[in-house]
N, C-alpha and C positions, 0 to 999 in steps of 0.2 A: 211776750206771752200771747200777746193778741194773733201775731202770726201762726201758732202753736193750728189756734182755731178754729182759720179764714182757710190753710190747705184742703182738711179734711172737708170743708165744707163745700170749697171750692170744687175738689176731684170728686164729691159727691152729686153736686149740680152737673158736671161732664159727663161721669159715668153712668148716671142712671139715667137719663135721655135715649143714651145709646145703647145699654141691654134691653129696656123695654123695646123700643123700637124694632132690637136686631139685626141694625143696620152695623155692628161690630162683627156680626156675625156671618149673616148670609146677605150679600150682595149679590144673586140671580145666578150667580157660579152655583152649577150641578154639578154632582161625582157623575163620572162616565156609564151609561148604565149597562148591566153585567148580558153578555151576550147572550143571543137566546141558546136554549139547548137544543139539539135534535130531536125529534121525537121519537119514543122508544119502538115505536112499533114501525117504525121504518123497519124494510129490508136492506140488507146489505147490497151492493150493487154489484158486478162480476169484477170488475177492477179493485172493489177493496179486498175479495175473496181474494184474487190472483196477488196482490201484493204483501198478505199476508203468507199466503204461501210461499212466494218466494223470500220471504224474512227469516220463514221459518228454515228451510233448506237452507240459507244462508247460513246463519244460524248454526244450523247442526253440521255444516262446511267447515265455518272456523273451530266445531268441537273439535272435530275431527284431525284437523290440521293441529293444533294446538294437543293435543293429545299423543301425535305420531312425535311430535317437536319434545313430548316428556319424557315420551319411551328413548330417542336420540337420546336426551338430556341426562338421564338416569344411567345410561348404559355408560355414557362417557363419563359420570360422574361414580358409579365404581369402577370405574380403568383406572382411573386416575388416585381414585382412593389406594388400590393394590401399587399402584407407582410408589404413592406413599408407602405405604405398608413395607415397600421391598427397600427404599431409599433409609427409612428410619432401623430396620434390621440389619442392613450393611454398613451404620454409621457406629461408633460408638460412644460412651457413657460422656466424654468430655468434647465430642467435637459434632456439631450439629452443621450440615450443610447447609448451603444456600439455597441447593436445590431444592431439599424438604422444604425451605420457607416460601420458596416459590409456588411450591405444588398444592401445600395446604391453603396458599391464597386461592390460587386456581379456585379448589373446591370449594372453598368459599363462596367464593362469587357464585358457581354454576351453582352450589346449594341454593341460595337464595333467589338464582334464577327462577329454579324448579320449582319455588315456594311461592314466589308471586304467580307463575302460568298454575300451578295448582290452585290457586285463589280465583283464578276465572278474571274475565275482564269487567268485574265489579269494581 
């Protein structure tokens, strides 16, 4: 019982030395301190102008590029949808091609091609 006591009293003599003190706490270690900001009233310099410019032109390059890539993408994806259309018309009630299963994968996939390049490269 006596030991019950002597813990708490003991971990109370350890503990409270060293929260007072704050030597549990801070030992001369600093947090990094936060970088300074630029000042607002700077001017831009001709190289950050020109670098944004060319981000932007870059930019509106890959719309461009990725846009001609839908128009491709779309057009072969109804060719291929009327492939279907004409495969599944020539088949009949009991016997489904292989072909048709190949062709609907196709589409498939280039659907969801054309799904993600429409989403942008977000």
């Amino acid at each position: 019982m006596r030991f019950m006591t002597i813990v708490p009293t003991l971990c109370l003599l350890v503990c409270l030395p060293l929260a007072i003190s704050g030597a549990g706490v801070s030992q001369g270690i600093r947090p990094p301190a936060a970088p300074a900001r630029a000042d607002s009233s700077t001017v831009p310099t001709e190289g950050d102008e020109g670098e944004r410019r060319m981000a932007r032109e870059m930019a509106k390059k890959a719309n461009l590029e990725r846009q001609a890539q839908l128009k491709t993408d779309t057009d072969r994806l109804f060719k291929l949808s009327q492939e279907l259309k004409d495969y599944v018309d020539k088949s009949n009630e009991n016997v489904l091609s292989l072909n048709v299963l190949r062709k609907a994968e196709e589409i498939e996939k280039l659907a969801r091609s054309v799904k993600d390049k429409m989403k942008g490269p977000n």
